[in-house]
C-alpha positions as CSV (number, residue, x, y, z in Angstrom):
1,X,38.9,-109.2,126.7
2,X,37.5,-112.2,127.9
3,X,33.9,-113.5,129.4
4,X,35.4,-112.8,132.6
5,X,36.6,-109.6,132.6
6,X,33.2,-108.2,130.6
7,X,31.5,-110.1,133.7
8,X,33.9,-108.0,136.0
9,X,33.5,-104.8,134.2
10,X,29.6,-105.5,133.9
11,X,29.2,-106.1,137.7
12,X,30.8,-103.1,138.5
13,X,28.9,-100.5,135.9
14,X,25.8,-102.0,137.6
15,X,27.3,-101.5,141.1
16,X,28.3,-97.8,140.2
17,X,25.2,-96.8,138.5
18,X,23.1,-98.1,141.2
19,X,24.6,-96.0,143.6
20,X,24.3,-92.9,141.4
21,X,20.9,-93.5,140.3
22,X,19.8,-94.0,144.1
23,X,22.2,-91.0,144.6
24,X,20.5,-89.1,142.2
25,X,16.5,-90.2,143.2
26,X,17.9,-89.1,147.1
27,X,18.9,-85.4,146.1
28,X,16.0,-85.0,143.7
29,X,19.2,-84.7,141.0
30,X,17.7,-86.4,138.1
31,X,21.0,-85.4,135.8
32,X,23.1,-88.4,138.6
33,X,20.1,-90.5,138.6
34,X,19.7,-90.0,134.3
35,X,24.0,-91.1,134.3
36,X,23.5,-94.0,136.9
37,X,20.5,-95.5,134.6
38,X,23.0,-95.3,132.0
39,X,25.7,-96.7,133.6
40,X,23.5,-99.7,134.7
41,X,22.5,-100.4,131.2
42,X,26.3,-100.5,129.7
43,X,26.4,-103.1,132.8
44,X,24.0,-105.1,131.5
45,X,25.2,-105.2,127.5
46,X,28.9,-105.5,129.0
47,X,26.8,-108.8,130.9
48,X,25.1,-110.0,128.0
49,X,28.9,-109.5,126.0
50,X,30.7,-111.6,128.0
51,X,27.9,-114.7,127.9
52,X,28.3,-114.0,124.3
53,X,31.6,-114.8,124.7
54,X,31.7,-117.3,127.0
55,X,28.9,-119.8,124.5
56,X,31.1,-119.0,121.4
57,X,34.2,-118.6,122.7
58,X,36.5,-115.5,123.0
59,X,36.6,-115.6,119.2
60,X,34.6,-112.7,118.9
């Protein structure tokens, strides 16, 4: 894959989890807001993947 579609993918995990998490703190469900954390971090290391990528190339 390339920077772009880890940007992609990232944006969205970070999208998704928001809403969960927010989902989650609304409904006092700390399980959804536990996964949308989660899903908000994978964002960001998808994020920090694809500028990997993108200052050495899609090499890696």
């Amino acid at each position: 894959m390339g920077e772009t579609t880890d940007k992609l993918k990232a944006a969205g995990n970070k999208l998704a989890g928001g809403v969960k998490e927010a989902a989650g703190k609304a409904t006092g469900n700390a399980d959804l807001e536990a996964k949308g954390d989660a899903q908000q971090l994978k964002g960001t290391g998808q994020d920090v993947k694809g500028s990997v990528k993108g200052a050495l190339g899609d090499k890696i």
